[in-house]
LOKE-367389 format. One record per residue (C-alpha): chain; residue in one letter; x, y, z. Coordinates in Angstrom, 3 decimals, decimal comma, padded with zeros to 6 digits. Example, Ala and Ser with C-alpha at 12.3 -4.5 7.8 and 13.67 -1.06 7.14 Angstrom:
<pts>
+-----+------+----------+----------+----------+
: mol : type :       xx :       yy :       zz :
+-----+------+----------+----------+----------+
:   A :    a :  012,300 : -004,500 :  007,800 :
:   A :    s :  013,670 : -001,060 :  007,140 :
+-----+------+----------+----------+----------+
</pts>
This chain:
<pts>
+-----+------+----------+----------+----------+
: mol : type :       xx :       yy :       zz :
+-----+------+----------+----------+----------+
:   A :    x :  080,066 :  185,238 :  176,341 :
:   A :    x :  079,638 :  181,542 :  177,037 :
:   A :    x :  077,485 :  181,313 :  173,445 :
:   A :    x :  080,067 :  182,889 :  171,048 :
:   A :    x :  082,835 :  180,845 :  173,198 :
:   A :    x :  081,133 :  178,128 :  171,904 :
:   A :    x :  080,262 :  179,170 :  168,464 :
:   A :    x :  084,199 :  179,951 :  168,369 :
:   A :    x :  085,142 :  176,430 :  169,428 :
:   A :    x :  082,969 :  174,681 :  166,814 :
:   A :    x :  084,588 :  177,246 :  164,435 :
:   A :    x :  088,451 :  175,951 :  164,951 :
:   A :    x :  087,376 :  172,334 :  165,567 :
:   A :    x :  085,922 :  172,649 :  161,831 :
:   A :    x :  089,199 :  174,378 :  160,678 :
:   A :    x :  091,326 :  171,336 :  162,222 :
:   A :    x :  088,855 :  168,310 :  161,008 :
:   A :    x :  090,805 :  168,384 :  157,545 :
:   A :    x :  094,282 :  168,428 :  159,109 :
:   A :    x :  092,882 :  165,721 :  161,974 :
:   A :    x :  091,605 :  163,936 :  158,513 :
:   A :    x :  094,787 :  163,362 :  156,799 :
:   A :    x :  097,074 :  162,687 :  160,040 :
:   A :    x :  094,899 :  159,262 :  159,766 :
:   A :    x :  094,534 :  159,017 :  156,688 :
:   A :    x :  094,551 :  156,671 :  155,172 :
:   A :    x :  092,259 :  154,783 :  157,468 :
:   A :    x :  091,005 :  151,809 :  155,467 :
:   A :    x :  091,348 :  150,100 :  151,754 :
:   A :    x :  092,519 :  152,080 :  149,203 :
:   A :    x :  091,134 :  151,666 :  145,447 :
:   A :    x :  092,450 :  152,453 :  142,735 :
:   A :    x :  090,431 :  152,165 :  139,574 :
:   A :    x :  092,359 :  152,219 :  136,266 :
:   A :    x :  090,206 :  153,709 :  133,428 :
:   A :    x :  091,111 :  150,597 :  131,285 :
:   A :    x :  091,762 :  146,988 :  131,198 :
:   A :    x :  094,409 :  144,935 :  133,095 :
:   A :    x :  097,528 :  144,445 :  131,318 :
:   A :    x :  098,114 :  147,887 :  129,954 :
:   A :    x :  100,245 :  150,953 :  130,734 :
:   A :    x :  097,850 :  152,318 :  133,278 :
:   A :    x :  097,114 :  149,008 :  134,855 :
:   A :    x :  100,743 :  148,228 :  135,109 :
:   A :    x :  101,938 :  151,791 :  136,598 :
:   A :    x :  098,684 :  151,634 :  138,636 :
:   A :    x :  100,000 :  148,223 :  140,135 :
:   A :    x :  103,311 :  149,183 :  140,722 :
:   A :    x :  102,651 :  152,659 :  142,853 :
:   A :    x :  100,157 :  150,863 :  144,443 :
:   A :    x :  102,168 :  148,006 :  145,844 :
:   A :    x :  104,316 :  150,272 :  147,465 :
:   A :    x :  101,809 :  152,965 :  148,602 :
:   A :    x :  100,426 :  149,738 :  150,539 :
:   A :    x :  104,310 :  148,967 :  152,032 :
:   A :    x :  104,406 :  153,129 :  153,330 :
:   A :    x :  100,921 :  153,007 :  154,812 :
:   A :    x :  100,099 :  149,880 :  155,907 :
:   A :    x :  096,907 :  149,478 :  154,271 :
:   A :    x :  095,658 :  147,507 :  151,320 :
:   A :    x :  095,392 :  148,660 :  147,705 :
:   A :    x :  093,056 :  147,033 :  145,631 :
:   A :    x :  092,908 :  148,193 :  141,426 :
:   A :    x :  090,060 :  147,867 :  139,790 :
:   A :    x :  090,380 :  147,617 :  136,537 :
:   A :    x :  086,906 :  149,534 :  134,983 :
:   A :    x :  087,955 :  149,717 :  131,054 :
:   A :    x :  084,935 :  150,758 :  128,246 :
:   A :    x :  082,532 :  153,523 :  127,345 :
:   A :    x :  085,974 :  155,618 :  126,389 :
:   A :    x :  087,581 :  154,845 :  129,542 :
:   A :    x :  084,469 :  157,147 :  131,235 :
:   A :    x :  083,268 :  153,994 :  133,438 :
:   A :    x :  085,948 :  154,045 :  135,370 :
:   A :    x :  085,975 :  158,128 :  135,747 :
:   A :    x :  082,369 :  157,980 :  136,730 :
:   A :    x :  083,196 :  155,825 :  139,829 :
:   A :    x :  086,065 :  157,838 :  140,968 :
:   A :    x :  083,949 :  161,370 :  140,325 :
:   A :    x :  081,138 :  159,651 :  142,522 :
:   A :    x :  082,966 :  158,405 :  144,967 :
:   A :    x :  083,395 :  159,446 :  148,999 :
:   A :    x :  085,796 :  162,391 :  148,866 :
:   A :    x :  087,706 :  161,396 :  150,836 :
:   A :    x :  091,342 :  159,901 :  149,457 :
:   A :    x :  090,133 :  155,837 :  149,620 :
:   A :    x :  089,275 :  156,159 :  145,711 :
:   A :    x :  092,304 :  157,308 :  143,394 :
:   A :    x :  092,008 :  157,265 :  139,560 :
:   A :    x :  094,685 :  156,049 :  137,166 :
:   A :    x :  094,073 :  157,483 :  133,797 :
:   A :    x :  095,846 :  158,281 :  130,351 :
:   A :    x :  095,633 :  161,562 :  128,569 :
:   A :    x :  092,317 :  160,669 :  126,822 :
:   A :    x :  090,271 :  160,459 :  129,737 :
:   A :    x :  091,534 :  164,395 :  131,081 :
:   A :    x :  092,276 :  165,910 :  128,032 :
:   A :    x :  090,915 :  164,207 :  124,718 :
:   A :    x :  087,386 :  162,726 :  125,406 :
:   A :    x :  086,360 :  166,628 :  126,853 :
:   A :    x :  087,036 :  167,792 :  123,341 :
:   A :    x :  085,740 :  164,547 :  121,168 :
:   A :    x :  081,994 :  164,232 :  122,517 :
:   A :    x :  079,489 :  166,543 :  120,730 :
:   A :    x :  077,348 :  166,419 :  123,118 :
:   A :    x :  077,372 :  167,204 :  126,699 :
:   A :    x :  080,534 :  164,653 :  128,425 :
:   A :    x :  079,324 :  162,885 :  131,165 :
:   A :    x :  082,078 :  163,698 :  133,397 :
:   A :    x :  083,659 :  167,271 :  133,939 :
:   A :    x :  087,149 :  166,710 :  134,758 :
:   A :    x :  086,932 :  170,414 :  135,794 :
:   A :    x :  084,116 :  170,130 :  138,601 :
:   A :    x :  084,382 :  166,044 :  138,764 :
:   A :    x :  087,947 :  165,894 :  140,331 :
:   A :    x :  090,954 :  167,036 :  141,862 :
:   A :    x :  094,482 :  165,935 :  139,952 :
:   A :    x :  096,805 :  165,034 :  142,133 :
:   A :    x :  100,093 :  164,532 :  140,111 :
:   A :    x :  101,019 :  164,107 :  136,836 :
:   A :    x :  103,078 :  160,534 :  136,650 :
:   A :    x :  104,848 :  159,358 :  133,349 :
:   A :    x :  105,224 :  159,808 :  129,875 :
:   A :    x :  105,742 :  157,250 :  127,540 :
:   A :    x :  106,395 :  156,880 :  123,472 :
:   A :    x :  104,015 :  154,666 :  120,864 :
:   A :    x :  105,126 :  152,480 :  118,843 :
:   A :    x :  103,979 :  151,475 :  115,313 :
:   A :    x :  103,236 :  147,685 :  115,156 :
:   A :    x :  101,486 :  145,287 :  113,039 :
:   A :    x :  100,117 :  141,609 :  112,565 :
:   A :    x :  102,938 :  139,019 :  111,944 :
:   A :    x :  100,748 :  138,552 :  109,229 :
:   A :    x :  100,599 :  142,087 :  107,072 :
:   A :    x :  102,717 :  141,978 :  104,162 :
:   A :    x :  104,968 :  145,262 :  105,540 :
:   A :    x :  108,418 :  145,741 :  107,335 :
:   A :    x :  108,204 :  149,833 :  107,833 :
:   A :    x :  105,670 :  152,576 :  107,780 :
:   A :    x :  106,433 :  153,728 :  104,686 :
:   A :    x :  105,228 :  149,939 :  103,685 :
:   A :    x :  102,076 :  150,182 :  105,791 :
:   A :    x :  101,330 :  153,676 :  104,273 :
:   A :    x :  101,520 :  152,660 :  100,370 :
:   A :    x :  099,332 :  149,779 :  101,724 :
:   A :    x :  096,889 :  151,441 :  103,059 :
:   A :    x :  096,624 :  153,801 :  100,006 :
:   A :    x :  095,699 :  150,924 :  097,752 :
:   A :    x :  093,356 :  149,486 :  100,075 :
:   A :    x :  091,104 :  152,732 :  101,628 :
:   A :    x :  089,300 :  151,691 :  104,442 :
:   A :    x :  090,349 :  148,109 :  104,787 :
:   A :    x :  093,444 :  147,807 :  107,517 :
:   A :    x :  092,084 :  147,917 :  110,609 :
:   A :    x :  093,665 :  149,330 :  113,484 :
:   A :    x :  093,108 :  148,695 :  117,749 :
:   A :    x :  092,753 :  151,554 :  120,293 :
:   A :    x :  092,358 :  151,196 :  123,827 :
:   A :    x :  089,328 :  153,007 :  123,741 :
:   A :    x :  087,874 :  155,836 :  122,100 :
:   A :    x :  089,602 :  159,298 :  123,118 :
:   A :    x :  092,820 :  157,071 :  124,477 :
:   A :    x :  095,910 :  157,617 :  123,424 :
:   A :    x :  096,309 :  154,824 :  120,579 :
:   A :    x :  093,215 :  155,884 :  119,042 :
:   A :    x :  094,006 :  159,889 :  118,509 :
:   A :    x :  097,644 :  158,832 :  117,463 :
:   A :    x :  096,440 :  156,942 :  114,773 :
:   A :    x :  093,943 :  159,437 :  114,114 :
:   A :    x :  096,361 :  162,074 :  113,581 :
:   A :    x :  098,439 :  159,655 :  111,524 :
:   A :    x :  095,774 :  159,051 :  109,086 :
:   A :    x :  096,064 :  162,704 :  108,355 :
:   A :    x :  099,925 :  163,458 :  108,314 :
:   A :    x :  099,631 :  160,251 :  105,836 :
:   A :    x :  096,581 :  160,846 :  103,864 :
:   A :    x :  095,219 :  157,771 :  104,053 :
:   A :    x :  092,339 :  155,954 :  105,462 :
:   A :    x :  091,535 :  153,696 :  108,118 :
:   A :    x :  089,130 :  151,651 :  110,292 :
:   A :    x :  089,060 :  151,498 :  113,865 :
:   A :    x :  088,472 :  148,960 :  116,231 :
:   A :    x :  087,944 :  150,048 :  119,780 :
:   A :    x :  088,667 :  147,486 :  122,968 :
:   A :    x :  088,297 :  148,493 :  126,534 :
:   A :    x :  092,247 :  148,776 :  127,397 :
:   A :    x :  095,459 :  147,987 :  125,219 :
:   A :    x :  095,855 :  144,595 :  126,393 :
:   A :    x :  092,961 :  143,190 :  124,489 :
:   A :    x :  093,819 :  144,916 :  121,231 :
:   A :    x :  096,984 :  143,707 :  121,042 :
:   A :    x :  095,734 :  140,364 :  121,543 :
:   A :    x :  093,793 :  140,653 :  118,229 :
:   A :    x :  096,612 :  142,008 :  116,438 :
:   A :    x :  098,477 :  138,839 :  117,581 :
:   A :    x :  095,601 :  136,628 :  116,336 :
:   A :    x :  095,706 :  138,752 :  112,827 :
:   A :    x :  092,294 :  140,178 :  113,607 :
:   A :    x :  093,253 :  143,251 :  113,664 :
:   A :    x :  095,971 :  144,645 :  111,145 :
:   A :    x :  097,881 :  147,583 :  113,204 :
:   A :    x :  097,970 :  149,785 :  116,514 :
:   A :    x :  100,159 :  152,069 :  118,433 :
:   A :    x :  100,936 :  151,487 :  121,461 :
:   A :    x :  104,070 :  151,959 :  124,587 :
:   A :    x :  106,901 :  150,552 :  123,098 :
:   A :    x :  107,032 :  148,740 :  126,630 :
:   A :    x :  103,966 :  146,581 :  125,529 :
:   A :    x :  104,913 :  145,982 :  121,613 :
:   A :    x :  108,499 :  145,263 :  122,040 :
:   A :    x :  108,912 :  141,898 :  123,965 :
:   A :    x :  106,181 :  140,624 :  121,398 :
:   A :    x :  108,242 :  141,815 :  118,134 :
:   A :    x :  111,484 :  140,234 :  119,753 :
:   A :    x :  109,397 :  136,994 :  120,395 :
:   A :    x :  107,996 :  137,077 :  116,966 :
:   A :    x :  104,155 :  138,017 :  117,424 :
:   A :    x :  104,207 :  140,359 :  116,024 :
:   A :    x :  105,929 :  143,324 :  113,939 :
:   A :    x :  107,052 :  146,328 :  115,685 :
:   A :    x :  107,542 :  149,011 :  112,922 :
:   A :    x :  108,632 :  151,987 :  114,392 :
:   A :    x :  108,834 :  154,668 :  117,561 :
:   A :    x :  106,931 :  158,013 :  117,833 :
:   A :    x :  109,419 :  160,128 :  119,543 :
:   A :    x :  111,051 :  162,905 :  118,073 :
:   A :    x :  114,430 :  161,048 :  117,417 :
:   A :    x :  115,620 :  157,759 :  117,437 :
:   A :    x :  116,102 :  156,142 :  121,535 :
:   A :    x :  119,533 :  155,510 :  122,467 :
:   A :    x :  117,874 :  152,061 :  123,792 :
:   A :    x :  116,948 :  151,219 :  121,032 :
:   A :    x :  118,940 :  152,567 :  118,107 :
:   A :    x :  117,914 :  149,957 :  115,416 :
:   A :    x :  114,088 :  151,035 :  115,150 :
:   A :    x :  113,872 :  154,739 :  113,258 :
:   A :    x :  110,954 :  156,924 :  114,290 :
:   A :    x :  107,571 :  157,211 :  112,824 :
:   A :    x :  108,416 :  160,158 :  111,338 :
:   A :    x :  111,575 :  158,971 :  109,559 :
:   A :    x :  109,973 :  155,812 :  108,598 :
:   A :    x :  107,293 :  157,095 :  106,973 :
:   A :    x :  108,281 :  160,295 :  105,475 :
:   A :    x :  106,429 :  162,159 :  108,013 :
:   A :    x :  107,760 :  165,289 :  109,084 :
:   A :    x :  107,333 :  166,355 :  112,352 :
:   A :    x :  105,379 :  163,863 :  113,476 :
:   A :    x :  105,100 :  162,359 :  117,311 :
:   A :    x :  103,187 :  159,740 :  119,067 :
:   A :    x :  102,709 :  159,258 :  122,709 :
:   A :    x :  100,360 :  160,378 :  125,874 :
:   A :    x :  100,763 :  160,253 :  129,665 :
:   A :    x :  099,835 :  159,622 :  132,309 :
:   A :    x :  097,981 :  161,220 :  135,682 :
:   A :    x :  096,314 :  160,389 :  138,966 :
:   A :    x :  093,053 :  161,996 :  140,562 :
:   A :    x :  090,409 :  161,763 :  142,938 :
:   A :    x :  086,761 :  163,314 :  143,138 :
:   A :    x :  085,908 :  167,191 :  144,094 :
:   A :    x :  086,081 :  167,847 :  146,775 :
:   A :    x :  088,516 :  165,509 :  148,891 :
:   A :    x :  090,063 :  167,897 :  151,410 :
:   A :    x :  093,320 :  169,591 :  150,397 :
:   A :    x :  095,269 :  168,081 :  153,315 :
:   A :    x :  094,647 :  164,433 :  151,938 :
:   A :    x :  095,409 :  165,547 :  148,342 :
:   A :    x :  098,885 :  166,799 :  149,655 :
:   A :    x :  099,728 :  163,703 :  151,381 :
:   A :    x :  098,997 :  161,374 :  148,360 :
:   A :    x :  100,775 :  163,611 :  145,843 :
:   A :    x :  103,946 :  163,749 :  148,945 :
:   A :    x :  103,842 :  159,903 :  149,330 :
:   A :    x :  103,677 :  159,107 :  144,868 :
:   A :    x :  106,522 :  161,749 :  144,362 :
:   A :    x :  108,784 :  160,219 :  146,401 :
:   A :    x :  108,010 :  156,865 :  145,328 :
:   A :    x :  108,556 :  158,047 :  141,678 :
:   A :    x :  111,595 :  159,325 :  142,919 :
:   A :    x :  113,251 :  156,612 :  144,180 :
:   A :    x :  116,388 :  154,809 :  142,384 :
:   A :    x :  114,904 :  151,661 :  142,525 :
:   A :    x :  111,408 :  152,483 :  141,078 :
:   A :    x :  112,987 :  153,943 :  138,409 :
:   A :    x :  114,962 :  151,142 :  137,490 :
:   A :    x :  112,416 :  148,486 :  138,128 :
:   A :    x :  109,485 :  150,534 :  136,663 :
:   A :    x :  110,580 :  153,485 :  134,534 :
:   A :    x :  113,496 :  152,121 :  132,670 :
:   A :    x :  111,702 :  149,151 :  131,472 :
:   A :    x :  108,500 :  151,280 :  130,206 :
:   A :    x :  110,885 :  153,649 :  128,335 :
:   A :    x :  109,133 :  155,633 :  130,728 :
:   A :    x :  110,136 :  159,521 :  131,954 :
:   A :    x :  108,454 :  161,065 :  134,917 :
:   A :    x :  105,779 :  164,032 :  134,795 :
:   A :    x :  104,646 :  164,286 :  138,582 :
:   A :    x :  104,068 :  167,659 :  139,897 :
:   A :    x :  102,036 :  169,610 :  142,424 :
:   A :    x :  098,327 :  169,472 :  142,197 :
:   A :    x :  098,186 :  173,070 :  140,783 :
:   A :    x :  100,629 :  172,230 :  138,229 :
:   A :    x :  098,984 :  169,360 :  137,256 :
:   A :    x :  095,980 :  170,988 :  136,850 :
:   A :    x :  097,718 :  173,852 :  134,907 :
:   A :    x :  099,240 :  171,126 :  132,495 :
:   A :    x :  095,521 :  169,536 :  131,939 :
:   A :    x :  093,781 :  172,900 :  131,432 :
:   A :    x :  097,261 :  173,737 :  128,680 :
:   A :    x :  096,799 :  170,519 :  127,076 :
:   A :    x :  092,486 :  170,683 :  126,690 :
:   A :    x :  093,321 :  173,873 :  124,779 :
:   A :    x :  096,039 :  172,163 :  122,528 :
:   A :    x :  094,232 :  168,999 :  121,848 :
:   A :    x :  090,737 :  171,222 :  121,290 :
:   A :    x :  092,919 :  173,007 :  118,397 :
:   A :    x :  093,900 :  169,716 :  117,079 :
:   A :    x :  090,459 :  167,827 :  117,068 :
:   A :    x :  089,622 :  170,757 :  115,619 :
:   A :    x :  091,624 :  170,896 :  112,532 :
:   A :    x :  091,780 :  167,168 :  112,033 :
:   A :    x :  087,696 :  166,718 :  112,370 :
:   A :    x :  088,185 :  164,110 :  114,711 :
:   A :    x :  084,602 :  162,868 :  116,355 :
:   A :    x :  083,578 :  160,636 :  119,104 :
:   A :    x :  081,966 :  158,493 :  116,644 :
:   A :    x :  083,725 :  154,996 :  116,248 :
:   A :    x :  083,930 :  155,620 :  112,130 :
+-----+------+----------+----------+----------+
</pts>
């Protein structure tokens, strides 16, 4: 009797260690690596949520910003990292959805077995912008352009997979037209080069482009969403700008952390970044001025939305021949 008392004891002090877990959780630094370079989207969402995850849980939140090798750098660190809720991973659609279905060969990380989403966070629109520089002033302009010149405009992604790379991708094809790519490790560095005149176009969150276009570095053609922004009235859509029916450019966002963290922990981030998203003040400080609309969600809807969107982009890398390969 005094043996299975015991065995029964050990039994229910294992089934409370995960709740124990997250009651003090979290119990040191938090890091959160962002899956590209400072000064981008995902740095500057990652920055914000983390500032005031630090203010709710008195702890210290420390990005890391681990851009290159198609944002999978960064992924690798988070995938092999203690499972236990002191390692979150900031990433844009690529690096869940995009990269799985580019690589021909094995991926190196399986966002499948690698990790756990936690939430979904925002969604945000690309713009079309080019160097002050190139001789165009709509996309129409930059698609005639590019028609006479095959091959020789350049454009700058944040990576291969990311966002601004399979946008442009896509574009090539709606246009029929032909261009080269230059791949940086976030969106911040690209943009510099399309400042410089380096680099002839990109797409990228209307967030980043438009204080630049207003400033005059650069020229901010267009927006990808589906119909003109009641923001910003004066800029027409890719779509309408270019004669481009139907056609949209943007990604998301999403947060993680490795297989395997327990499930109590992975509630209580995904509790704590809702309500931050949530609250009036985020929105206006954060969301408003990325042109920004929320996506967060449970875990299992999150992971429903990745496993939905694999099987969409799969269809569309597909049809488009879209590779890995940097062209």
């Amino acid at each position: 009797m005094t043996k299975w008392l015991g065995i029964l004891t050990s039994l229910g002090c294992l089934a409370l260690a995960p709740s124990a877990q997250a009651q003090t959780y979290p119990s040191k630094t938090i890091t959160i690596v962002v899956t590209a370079a400072a000064g981008g989207v995902t740095d500057i969402l990652a920055r914000a949520v983390g500032a005031r995850l630090s203010e709710k849980w008195g702890q210290q939140v420390v990005i890391e910003n681990k851009g290159g090798g198609a944002h999978v750098i960064g992924a690798q660190q988070v995938a092999n990292s203690s499972p236990d809720g002191h390692t979150l991973m900031f990433a844009e659609a690529g690096t869940y959805v995009i990269n799985p279905n580019l690589y021909k060969e094995k991926a190196p990380i399986d966002i499948e077995r690698d990790f756990i989403p936690v939430t979904g966070l925002i969604r945000i629109h690309h713009s079309t912008m080019v160097a002050p520089t190139l001789a165009v002033n709509n996309v129409a302009d930059l698609i005639e352009l590019a028609r006479k010149k095959p091959g020789e405009i350049t454009f700058g992604t944040a990576g291969i997979g990311s966002g601004p790379h399979v946008n442009v991708a896509r574009f090539e094809n709606a246009a029929k037209i032909k261009l080269t790519p230059v791949h940086y490790r976030g969106a911040n560095p690209a943009i510099n080069d399309i400042m410089g005149g380096h680099t002839n176009m990109m797409m990228v969150s209307v967030s980043l482009a438009l204080p630049l276009h207003r400033q005059g570095k650069l020229k901010m053609l267009s927006i990808g969403s589906d119909k003109r922004l009641p923001q910003l009235p004066e800029f027409a859509t890719t779509a309408e700008s270019g004669k481009l029916p139907g056609y949209v450019a943007g990604t998301w966002f999403g947060m993680a952390v490795a297989a395997k963290t327990p499930q109590p922990i992975v509630a209580k981030i995904n509790a704590e970044v809702r309500a931050i998203m949530a609250e009036p003040d985020f929105k206006q400080r954060f969301l408003d001025r990325q042109y920004a609309e929320r996506m967060d969600s449970s875990p299992e809807e999150f992971r429903d939305y990745i496993r939905a969107e694999t099987a969409t982009w799969a269809k569309v890398i597909r049809e488009q021949n879209l590779t890995i390969g940097a062209n």
